[in-house]
C-alpha positions as a printed Julia matrix, in Angstrom:
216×3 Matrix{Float64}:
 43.84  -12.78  70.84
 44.12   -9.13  69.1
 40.91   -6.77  68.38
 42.51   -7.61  64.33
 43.09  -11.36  65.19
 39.54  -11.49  66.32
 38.22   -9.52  63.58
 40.03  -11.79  60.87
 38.71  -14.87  61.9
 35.36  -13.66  62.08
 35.86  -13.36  58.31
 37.3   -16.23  58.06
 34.56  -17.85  59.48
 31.56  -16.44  57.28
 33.68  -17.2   54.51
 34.39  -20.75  55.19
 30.57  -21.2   56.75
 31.27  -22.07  60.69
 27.9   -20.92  62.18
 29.35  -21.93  65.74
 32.48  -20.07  65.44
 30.69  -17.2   64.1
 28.31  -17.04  66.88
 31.17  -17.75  69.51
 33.26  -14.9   67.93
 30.38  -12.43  68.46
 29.78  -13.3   72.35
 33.44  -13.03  72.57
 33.34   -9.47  70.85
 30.36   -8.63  73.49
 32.58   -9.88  76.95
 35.52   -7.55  75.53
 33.2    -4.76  75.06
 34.34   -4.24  71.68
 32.99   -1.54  69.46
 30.2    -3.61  68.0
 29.52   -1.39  64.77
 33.1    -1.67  63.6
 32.64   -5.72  64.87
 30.3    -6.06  62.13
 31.84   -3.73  59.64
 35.27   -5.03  59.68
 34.72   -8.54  60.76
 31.96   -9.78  59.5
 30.78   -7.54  56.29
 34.51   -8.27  54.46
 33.66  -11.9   54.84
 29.89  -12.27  53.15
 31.58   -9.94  50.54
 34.17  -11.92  50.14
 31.52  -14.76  49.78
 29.84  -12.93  47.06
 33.33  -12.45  45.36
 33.61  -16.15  45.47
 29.79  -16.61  44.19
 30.73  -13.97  41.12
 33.64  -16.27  40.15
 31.91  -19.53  40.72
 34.05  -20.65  42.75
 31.19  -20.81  45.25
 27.46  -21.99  44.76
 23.82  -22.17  45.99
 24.62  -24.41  49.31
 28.07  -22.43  50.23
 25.9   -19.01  49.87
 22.71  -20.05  52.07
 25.44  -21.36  54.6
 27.63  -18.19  54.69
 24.64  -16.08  54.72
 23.16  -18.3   57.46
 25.92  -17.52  59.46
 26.14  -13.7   59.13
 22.64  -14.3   60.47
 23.57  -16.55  63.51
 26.4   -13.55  64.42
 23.95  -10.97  63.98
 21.1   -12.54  66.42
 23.83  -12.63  69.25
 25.37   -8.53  68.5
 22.13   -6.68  67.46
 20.31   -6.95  70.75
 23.47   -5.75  72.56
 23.56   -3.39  69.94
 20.23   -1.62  70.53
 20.99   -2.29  74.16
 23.59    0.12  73.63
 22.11    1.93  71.11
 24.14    1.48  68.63
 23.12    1.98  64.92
 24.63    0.02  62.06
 24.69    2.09  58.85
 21.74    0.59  57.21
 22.06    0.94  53.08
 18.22    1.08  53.15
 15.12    0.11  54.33
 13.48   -2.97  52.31
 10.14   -4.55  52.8
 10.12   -7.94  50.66
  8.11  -10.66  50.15
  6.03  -13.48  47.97
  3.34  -12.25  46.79
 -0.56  -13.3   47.43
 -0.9   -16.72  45.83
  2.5   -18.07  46.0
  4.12  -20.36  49.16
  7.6   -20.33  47.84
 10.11  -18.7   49.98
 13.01  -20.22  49.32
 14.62  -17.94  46.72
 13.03  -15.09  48.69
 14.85  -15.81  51.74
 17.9   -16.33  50.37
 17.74  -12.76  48.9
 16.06  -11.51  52.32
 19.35  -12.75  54.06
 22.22  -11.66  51.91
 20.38   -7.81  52.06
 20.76   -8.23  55.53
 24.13   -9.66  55.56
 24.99   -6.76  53.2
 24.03   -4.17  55.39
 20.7    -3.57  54.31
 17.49   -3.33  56.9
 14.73   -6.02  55.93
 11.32   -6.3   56.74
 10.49   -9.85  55.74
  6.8   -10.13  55.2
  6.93  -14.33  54.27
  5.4   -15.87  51.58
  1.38  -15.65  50.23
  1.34  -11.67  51.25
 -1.39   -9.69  50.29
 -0.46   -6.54  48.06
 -1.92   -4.26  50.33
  0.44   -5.32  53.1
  3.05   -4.84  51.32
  2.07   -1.09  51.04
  0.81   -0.87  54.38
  4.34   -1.75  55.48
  6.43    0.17  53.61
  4.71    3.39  54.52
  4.53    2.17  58.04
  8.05    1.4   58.6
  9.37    4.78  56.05
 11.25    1.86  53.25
 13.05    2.43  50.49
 12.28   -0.35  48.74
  9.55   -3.24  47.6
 11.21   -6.27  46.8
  8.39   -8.64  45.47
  8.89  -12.1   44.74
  7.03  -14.27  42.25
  7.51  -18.87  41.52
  4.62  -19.0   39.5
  3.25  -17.36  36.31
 -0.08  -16.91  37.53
  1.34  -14.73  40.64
  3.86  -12.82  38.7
  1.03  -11.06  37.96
  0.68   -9.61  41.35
  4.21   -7.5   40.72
  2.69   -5.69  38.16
 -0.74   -5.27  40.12
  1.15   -3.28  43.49
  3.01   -0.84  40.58
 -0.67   -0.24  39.55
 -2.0     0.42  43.1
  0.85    2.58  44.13
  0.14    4.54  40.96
 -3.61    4.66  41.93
 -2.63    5.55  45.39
 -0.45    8.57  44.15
  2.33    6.46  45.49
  4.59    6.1   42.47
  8.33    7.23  42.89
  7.6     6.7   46.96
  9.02    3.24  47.06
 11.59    1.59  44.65
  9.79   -1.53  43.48
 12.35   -4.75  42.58
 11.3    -7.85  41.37
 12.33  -11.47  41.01
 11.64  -15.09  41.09
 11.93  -18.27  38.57
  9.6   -16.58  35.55
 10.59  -13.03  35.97
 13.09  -11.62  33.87
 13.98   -8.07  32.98
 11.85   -7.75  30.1
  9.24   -8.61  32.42
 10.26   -6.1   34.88
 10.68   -3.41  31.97
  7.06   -4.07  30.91
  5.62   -3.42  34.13
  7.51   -0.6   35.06
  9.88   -2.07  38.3
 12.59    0.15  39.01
 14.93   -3.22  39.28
 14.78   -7.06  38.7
 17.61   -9.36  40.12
 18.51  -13.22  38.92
 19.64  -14.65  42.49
 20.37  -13.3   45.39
 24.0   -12.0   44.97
 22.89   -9.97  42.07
 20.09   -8.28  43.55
 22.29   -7.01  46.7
 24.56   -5.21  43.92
 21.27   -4.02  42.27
 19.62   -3.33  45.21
 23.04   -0.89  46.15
 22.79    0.46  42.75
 18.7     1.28  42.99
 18.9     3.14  46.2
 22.85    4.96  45.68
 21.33    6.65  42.54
């Protein structure tokens, strides 16, 4: 099989949502010593955009994303070790810390939008679910990111979005850190009102957002 053959059907198989033929492609990409970078950038990103194309269209929905984005994920766990091993850096987008806030167990929506950033080519720090506002602080300025992506179920925690924009005020820490927010009761008038710098629907939408926040 060709470098292109190889690289087409890793495409084809993100698109299509074969996790074991995803992961198989990647080891095979590793025994042939293939550039890895351009693996991922011309095998694997084409399909989950293509994915996203589909979403857009709705020709695609909520089980065919969380599959394809599953296995961008499976791929990923078998190139970035050899990766660093080599020490090879993917062009990360950014650098996003996200999480449900303190309060709130749901994840599900969260790591949905957690995995298509990564898929996308974004670098996430995923903090899980019930996170304390201060971590999410304590992270971002620990690991340099870009971006706060807090995630909210319930109407009662929602409330904890527009708490971290006041503590990063208080903390002189306004402007440091995009903030983005999302989740079942958000919506952007909420995220106007508070003073995010973006608020995303699903998951799809926020990795255009989240391109559009930190490309400005």
């Amino acid at each position: 099989m060709t470098e292109q053959e190889l690289l087409s059907r890793m495409e084809k198989a993100i698109i299509e949502g074969n996790k074991d033929e995803a992961e198989a492609l990647a080891r095979e990409a590793v025994e042939k010593k293939l550039d890895l970078s351009e693996v991922v950038e011309k095998g694997y990103i084409p399909g989950i955009q293509k994915v996203g194309d589909l979403w857009e269209k709705g020709e695609y929905f909520l089980p065919e994303l969380i599959t394809s984005a599953e296995c961008m994920k499976a791929a990923m766990d078998v190139l970035q070790p050899e990766m660093e091993k080599a020490q090879i850096e993917t062009k990360s987008l950014g650098k996003i810390v996200i999480g449900t806030v303190e309060g709130d167990i749901h994840d599900i929506g969260k790591n949905l939008v957690s995995s298509m950033l990564s898929a996308n080519g974004f670098e996430v720090i995923d903090l899980g679910a019930d996170v304390k506002l201060e971590k999410f602080i304590e992270k971002a300025e620990e690991e340099k990111a870009d971006c706060i992506c807090l995630s909210a179920l319930l109407t009662t925690t929602m409330l904890g979005q527009k708490k971290l924009i006041e503590i990063l005020k208080e903390k002189n820490l306004s402007g440091q850190y995009k903030v983005m927010v999302g989740g079942a009761p958000v919506n952007q008038k909420w995220s106007d009102d508070i003073g995010a710098d973006g608020y995303a629907e699903n998951a799809m939408i926020a990795v255009q957002a989240m391109k559009n926040l930190l490309t400005k």
